[in-house]
C-alpha positions as CSV (number, residue, x, y, z in Angstrom):
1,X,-5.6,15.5,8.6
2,X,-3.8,16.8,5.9
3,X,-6.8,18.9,4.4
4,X,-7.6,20.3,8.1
5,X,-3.9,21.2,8.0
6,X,-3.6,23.0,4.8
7,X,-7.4,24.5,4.8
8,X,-6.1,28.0,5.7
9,X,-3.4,27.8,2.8
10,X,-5.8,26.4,0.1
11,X,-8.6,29.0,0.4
12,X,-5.5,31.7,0.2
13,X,-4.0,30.0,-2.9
14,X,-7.5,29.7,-4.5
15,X,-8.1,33.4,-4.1
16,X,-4.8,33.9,-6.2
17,X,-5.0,31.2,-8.9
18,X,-8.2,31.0,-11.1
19,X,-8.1,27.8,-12.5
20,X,-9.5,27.7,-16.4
21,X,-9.7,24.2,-16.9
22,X,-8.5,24.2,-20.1
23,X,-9.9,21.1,-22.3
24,X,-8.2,17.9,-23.1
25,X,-8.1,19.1,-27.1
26,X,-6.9,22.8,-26.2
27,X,-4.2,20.5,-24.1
28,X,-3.4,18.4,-27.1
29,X,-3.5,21.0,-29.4
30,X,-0.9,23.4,-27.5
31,X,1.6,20.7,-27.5
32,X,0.7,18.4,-30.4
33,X,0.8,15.2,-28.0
34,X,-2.5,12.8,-27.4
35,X,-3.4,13.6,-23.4
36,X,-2.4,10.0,-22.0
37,X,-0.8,8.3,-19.5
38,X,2.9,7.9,-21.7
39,X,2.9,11.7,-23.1
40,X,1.8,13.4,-19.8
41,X,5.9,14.0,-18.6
42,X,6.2,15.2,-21.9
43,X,3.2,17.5,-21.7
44,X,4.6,19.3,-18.2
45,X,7.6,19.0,-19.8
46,X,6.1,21.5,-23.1
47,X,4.0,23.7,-20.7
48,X,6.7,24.2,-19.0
49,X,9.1,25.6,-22.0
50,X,5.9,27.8,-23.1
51,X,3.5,27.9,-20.8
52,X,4.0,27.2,-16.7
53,X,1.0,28.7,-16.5
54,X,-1.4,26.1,-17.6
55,X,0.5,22.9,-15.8
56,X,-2.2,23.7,-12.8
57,X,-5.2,23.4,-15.4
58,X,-4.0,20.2,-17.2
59,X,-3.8,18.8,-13.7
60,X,-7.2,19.7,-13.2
61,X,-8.8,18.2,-16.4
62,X,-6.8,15.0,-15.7
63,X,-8.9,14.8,-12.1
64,X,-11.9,16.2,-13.4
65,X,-12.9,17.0,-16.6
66,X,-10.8,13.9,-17.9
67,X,-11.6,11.7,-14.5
68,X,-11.1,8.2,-15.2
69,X,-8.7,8.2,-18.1
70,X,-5.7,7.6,-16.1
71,X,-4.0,7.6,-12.7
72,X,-2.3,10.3,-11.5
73,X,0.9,9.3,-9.3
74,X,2.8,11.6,-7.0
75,X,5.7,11.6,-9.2
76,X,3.5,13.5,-11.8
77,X,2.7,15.9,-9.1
78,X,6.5,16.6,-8.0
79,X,7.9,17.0,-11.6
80,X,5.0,19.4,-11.5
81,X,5.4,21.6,-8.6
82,X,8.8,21.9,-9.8
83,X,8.8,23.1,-13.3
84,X,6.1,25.3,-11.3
85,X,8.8,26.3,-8.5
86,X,11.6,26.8,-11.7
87,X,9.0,29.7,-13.0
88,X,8.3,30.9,-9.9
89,X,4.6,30.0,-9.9
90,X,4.3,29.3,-6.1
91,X,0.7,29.9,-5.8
92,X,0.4,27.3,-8.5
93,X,2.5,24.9,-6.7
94,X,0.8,25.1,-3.7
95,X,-2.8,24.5,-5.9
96,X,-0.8,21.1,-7.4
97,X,0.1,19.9,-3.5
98,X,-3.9,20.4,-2.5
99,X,-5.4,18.5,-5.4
100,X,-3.3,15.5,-4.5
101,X,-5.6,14.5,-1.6
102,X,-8.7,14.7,-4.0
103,X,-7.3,12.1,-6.3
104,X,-6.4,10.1,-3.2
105,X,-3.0,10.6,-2.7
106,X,-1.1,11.3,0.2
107,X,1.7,14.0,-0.4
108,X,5.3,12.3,1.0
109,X,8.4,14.4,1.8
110,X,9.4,14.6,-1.7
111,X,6.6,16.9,-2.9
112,X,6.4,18.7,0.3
113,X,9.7,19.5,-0.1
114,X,9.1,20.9,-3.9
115,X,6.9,23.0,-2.8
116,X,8.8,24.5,0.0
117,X,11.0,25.2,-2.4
118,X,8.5,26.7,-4.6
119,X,7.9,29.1,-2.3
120,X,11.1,29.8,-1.7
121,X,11.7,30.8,-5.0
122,X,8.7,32.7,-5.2
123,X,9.7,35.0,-2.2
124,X,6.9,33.5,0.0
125,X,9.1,32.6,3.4
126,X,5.6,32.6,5.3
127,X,4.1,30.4,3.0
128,X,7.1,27.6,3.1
129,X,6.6,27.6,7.1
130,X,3.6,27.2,6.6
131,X,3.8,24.3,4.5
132,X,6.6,23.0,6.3
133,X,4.8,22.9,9.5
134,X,1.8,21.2,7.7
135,X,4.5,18.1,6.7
136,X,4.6,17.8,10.8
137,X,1.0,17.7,11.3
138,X,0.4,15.7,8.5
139,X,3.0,13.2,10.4
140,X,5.4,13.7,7.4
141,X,8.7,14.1,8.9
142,X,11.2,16.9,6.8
143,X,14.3,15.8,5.2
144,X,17.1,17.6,4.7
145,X,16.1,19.3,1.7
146,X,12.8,20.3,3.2
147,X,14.8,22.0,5.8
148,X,17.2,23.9,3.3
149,X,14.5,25.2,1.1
150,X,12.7,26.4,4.3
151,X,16.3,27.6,5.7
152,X,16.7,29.7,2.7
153,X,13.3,30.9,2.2
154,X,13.9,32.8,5.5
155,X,17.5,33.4,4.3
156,X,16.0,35.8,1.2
157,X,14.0,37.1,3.6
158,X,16.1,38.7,6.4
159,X,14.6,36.1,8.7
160,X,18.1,35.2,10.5
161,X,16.6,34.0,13.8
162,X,14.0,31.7,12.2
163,X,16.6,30.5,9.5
164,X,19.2,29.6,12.4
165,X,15.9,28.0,14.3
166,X,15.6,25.8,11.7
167,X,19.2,24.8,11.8
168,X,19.4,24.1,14.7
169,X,16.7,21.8,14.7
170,X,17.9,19.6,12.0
171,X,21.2,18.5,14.7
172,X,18.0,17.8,17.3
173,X,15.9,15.9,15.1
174,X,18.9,13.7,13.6
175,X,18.7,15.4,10.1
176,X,21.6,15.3,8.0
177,X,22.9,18.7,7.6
178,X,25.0,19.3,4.0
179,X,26.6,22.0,2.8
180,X,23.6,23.5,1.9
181,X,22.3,23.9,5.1
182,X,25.1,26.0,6.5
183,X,25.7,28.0,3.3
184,X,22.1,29.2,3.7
185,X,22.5,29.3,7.6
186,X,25.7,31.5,7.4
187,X,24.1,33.6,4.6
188,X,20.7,34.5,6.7
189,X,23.7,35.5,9.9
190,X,25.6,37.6,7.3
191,X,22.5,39.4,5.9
192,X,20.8,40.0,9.4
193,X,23.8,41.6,10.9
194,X,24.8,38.6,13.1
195,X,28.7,38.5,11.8
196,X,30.0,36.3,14.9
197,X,27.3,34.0,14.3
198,X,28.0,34.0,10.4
199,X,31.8,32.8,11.1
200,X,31.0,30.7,14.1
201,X,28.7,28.7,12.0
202,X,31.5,28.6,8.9
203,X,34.2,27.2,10.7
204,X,31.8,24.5,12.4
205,X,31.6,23.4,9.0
206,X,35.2,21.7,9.0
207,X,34.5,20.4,12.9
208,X,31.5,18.3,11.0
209,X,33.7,17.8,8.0
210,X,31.3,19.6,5.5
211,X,33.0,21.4,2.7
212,X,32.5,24.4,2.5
213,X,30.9,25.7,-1.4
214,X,31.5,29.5,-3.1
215,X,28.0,30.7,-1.2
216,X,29.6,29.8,2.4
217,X,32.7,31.6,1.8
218,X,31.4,34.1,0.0
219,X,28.6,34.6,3.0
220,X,31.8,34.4,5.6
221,X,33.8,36.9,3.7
222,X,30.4,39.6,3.2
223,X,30.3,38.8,7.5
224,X,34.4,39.8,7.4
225,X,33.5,42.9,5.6
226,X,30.5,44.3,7.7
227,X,32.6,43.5,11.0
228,X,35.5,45.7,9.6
229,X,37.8,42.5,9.0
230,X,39.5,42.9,5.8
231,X,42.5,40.3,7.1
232,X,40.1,37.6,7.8
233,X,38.1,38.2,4.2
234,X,41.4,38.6,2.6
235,X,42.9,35.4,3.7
236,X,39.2,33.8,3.3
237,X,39.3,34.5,-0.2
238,X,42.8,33.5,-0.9
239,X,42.1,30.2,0.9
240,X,39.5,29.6,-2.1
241,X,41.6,28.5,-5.1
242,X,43.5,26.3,-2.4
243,X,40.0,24.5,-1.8
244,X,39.5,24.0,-5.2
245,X,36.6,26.8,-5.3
246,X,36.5,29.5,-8.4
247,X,35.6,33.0,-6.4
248,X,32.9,34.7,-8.1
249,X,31.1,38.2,-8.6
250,X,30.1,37.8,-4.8
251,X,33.0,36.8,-3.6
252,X,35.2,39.1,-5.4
253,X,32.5,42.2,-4.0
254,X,32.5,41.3,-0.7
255,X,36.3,41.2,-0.6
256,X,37.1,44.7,-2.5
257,X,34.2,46.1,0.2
258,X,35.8,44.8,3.4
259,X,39.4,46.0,1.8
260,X,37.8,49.4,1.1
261,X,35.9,49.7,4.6
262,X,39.3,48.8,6.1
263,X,41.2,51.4,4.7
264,X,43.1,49.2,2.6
265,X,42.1,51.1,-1.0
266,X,44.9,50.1,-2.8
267,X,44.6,46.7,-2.6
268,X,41.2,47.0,-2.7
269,X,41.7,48.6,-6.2
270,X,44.1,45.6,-6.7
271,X,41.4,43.0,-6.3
272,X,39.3,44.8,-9.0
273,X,41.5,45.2,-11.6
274,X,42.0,41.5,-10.9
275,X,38.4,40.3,-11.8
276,X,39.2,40.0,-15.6
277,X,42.1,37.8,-15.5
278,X,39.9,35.5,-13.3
279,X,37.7,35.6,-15.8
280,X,34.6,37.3,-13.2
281,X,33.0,40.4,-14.9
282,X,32.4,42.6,-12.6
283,X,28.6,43.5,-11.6
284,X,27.6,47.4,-10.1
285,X,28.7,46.2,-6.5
286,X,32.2,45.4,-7.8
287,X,32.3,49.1,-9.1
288,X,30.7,50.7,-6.0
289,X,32.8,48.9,-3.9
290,X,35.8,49.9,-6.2
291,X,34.4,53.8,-6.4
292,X,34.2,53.8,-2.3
293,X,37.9,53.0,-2.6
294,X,39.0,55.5,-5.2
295,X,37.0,57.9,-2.3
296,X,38.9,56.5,0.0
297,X,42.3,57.0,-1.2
298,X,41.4,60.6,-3.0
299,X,41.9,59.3,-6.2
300,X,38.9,61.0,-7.7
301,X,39.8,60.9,-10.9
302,X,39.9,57.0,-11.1
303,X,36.4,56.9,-9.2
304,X,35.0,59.2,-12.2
305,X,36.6,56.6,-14.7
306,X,35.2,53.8,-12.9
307,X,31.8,55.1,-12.7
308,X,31.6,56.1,-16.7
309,X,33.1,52.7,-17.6
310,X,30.0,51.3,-16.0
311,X,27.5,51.6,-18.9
312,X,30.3,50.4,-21.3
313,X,30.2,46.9,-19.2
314,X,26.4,47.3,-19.7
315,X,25.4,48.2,-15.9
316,X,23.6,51.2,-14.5
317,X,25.2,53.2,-11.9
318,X,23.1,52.4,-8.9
319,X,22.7,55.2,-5.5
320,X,25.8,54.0,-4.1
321,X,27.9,54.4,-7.3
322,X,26.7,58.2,-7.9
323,X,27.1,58.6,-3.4
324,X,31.0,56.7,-4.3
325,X,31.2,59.5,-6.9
326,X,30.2,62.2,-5.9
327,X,31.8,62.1,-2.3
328,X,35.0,61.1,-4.3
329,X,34.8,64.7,-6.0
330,X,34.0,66.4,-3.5
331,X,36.8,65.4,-1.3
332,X,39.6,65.8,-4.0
333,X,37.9,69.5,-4.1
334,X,36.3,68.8,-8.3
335,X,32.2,70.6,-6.8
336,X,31.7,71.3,-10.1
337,X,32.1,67.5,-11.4
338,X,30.4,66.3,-7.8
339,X,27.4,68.9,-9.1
340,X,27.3,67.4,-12.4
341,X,26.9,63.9,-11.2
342,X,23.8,64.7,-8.9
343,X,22.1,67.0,-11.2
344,X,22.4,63.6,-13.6
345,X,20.7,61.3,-11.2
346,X,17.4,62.3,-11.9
347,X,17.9,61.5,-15.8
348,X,19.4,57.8,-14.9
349,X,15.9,57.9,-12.7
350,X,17.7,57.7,-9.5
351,X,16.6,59.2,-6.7
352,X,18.6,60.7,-4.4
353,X,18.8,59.8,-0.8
354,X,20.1,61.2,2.6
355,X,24.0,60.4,2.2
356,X,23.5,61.7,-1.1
357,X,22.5,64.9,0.1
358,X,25.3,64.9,3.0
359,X,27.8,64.4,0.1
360,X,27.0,67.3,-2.0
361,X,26.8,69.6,0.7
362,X,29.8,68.8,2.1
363,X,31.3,70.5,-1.2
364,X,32.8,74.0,0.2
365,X,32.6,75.9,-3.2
366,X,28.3,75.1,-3.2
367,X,27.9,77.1,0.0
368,X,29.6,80.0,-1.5
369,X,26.4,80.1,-3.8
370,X,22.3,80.2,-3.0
371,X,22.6,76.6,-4.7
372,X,23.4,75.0,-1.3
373,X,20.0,76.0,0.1
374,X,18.3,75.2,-2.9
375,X,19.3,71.7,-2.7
376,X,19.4,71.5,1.0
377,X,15.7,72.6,1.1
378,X,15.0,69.9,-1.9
379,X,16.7,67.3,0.5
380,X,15.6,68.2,3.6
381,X,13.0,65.1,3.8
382,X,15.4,62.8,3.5
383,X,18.1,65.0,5.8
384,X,15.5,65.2,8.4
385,X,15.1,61.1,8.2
386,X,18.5,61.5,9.5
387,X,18.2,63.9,12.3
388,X,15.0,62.8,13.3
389,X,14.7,64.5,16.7
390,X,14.1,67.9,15.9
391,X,12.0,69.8,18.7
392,X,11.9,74.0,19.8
393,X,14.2,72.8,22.2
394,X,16.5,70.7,20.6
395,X,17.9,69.4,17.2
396,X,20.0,66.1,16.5
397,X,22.8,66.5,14.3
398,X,24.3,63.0,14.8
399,X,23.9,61.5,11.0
400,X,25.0,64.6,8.9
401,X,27.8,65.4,7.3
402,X,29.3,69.2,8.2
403,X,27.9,71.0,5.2
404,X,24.5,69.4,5.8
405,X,24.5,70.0,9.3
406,X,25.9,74.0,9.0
407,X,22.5,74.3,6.7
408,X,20.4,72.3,8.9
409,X,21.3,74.1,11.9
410,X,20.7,77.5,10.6
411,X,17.0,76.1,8.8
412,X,16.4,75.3,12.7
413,X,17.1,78.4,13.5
414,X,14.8,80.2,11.0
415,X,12.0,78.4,12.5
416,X,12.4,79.4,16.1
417,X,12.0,83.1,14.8
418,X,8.3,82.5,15.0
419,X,8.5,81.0,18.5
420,X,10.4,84.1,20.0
421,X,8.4,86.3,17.8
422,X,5.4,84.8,19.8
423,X,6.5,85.9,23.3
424,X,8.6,82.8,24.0
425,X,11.9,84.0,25.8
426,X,14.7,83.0,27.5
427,X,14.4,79.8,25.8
428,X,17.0,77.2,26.5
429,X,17.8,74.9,23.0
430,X,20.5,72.0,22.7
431,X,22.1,71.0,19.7
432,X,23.1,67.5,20.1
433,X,26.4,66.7,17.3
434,X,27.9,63.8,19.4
435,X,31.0,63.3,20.3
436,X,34.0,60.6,20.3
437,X,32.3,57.3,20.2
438,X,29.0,58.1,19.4
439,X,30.0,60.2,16.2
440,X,29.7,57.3,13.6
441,X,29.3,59.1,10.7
442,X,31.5,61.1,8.8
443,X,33.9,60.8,11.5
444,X,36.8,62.8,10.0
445,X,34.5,66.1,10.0
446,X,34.5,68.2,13.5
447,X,30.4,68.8,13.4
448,X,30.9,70.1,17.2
449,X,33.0,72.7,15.9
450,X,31.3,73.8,12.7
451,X,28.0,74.3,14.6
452,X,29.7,76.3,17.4
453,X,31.8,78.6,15.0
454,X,28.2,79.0,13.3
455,X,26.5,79.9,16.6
456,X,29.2,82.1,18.2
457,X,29.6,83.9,14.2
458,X,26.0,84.8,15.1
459,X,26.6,86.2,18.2
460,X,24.6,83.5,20.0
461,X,25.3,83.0,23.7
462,X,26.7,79.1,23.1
463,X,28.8,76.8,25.2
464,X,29.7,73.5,25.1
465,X,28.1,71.3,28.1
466,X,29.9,69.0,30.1
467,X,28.4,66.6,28.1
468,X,31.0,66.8,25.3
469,X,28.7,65.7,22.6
470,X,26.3,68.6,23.5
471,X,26.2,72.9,23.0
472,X,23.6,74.7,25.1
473,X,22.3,77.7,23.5
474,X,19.8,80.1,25.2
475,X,17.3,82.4,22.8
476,X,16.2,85.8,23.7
477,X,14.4,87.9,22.2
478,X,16.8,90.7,21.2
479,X,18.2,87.6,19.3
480,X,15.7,87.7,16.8
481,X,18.1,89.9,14.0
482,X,20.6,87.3,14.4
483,X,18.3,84.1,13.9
484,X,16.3,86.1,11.0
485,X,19.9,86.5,9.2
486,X,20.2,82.8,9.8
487,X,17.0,82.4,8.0
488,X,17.6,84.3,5.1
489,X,19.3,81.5,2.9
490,X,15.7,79.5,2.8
491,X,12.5,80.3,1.0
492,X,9.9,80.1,3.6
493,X,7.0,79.2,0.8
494,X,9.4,76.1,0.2
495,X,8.1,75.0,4.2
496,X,4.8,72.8,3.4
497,X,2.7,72.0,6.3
498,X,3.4,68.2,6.0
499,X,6.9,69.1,5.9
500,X,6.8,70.8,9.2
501,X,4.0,68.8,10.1
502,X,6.1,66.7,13.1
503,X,8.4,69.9,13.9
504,X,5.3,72.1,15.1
505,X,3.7,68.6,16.4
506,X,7.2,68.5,18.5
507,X,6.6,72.5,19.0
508,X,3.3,72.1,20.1
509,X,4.1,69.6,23.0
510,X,6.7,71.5,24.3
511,X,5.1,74.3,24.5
512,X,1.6,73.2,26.5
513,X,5.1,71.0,29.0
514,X,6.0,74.3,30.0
């Protein structure tokens, strides 16, 4: 039953792993011990420390090239699949779990649950399901760590609902659940978005009397921060030292980000400068989180010696450090130093991305020069992930910032030169900036009333709709002059059909609509 189970899995391990069956003297000679029952844990044990790689083939010449010399016993197999799991050799795991029927043994629990966790170290959250539904067909009934290697396997993999499946299961099956099992449990919440479930499952920990470890609180305080909760995460994190748990890197992160997204920058900054005399160095969330705060509080100065102190701690400024940065610059008015840091980022081989972009151009002083459309035109993939629904008859501003959306708006107004120049009149556009509620980002910026001031300073006939979020704007043709001025910031031979590519699609469909 066990080999109909796992066929599926074998085959796909064997297409991965080429075993080389390396020979009993290459074995012997490799660790300098005689290839027998008494030396083989010392064998795996040297394989291990050199090469992981080959524990897979001396299993192999045991059962067949060395047949006969000695029993293998499951033991061998678990010790293993886990110096295997420790080097993140899944596929060679899963290769040690299949042989074990051939020399006539029947894998328990115990190297089931190696395995598992093989995988999970390995990434493969598919794979450990796989194997961990196999256990049940095979009429091997999961233990508790079988289910927390399988918990956290979907855990590193964003699989939330299949992690809390899982955990649930454990209560109806009458598994033990330890402080593992929720740690991983709350983790997969936090990471999937699921904050109320995150907390809901930490404080069930002290209804089952389960102590909570530095993952679970550090999980519950990450879920604080992304619900906007910087009490809760505060007084989470002070709670620690009182439960005899050290806060670490994570800990110390998540709290400084949930101070920082609740407009707390100070103490935010506080917590930081902490870290050292807690002896916790900080890693390049800690800065980021720290740089956001300096943002925050206009302290751009302190967010530009925070983010060149980073390289001295021996970490690389990462896309949210130079975003930190350069929004930090921009808003205490230093374009030029905001400028320096992104023309940098290609150097440090980062690549800038859509909130990049929305920073820079938010810096007044660019837009005085034919550098703003330089770089919006270099960004304008990554701005138009953004504002994704862009049509002839309408263009999303939602998820810009106001400089990016002044440039975007007047690039979408270049392009519907061609359309009027074509015939097309009395065409009736929307420009959609949100309002209120719906304006999530860069909430502090009036888009509404940078896009109208743009329109009417072009002598466009514009109005806001009763929707407030909305402008209605209708095109003539004896607007063409004003939309070809619009235009005249961007180099047209800069346009690449795939860039346009789902524009003109848009365009196109429309235009056969009407």
């Amino acid at each position: 039953m066990l080999q109909r189970s796992v066929r599926r899995r074998k085959l796909c391990v064997k297409q991965q792993v080429r075993v080389s069956h390396v020979s009993q003297a290459s074995l012997e000679k490799l660790t300098g011990l005689t290839l027998d029952r008494s030396n083989f844990t010392n064998i795996l044990r040297r394989l291990a420390e050199k090469w992981p790689e080959l524990i897979l083939d001396a299993f192999e010449t045991v059962s067949i090239a060395n047949k006969g010399s000695f029993q293998l016993r499951e033991g061998d197999f678990t010790t293993g699949i886990s110096h295997c799991g420790r080097s993140k050799l899944w596929q060679h795991a899963c290769g040690l779990l299949d042989i074990m029927p051939r020399v006539h043994l029947r894998p328990s629990v115990i190297p089931f649950s190696a395995t598992i966790s093989a995988c999970e170290k390995g990434g493969q959250w598919q794979q450990a399901l796989g194997l961990f539904e196999a256990m049940q067909i095979s009429r091997v009934h999961p233990d508790t760590i079988s289910y927390n290697a399988s918990i956290s396997a979907c855990e590193k993999a964003g699989e939330w609902q299949k992690a809390l499946k899982l955990f649930v299961k454990m209560q109806e099956e009458g598994v033990s659940r330890d402080v593992y099992s929720f740690s991983a449990t709350v983790s997969a919440c936090e990471k999937g978005g699921q904050w109320q479930q995150a907390l809901s499952l930490f404080e069930a920990m002290f209804v089952g009397k389960v102590c909570p470890n530095v993952v679970s609180y550090s999980a519950a305080i990450s879920a604080c921060e992304k619900s906007g909760r910087w009490q809760e995460a505060l007084d989470l994190f002070e709670r620690m030292p009182c439960a005899n748990i050290s806060p670490n890197v994570v800990s110390h992160s998540a709290v400084i980000g949930a101070c920082e997204k609740g407009g707390q920058w100070q103490q935010a900054l506080r917590l930081f400068e902490a870290m050292p005399r807690a002896k916790v160095s900080p890693n390049a969330i800690s800065y980021s989180a720290a740089i956001c705060a300096c943002r925050q509080g206009s302290q751009w100065q302190q967010a530009l010696n925070l983010f060149v102190a980073m390289p001295s701690a021996r970490l690389s400024p990462n896309i949210i450090s130079y975003n930190a940065a350069i929004s930090a610059c921009e808003k205490g008015g230093r374009w030029q130093q905001a400028l320096n840091l992104f023309e940098s980022m290609p150097l440090a081989q980062i690549e800038p991305d859509s909130a990049t972009y929305n920073e820079i151009l938010d810096c007044t002083h660019i837009h005085a020069e034919q550098l703003a459309a330089q770089i919006f035109q270099q960004g304008l993939p990554s701005l138009l992930g953004r504002a994704p629904s862009v049509s002839a008859q309408h263009i999303d501003l939602h998820g810009l910032s106001e400089g990016a959306a002044r440039l975007m708006l007047r690039w979408w107004l270049s392009i519907l030169v061609a359309r009027l120049t074509h015939g097309t009149s009395g065409t009736r556009c929307i420009v959609i900036t949100g309002y209120g509620k719906s304006r999530q980002s860069w909430r502090q910026s009036d888009l509404r009333g940078a896009a109208l001031e743009l329109l009417q300073s072009l002598k466009l006939r514009a109005e806001v709709l009763p929707n407030q979020g909305r402008i209605g704007l209708v095109l003539e043709k004896e607007d063409l002059p004003q939309l070809q001025n619009a235009g005249k910031l961007f180099d047209p031979t800069k346009y690449t059909k795939e860039l346009l590519k789902p524009f003109l699609l848009n365009m196109d469909r429309t235009s056969r609509k009407r």
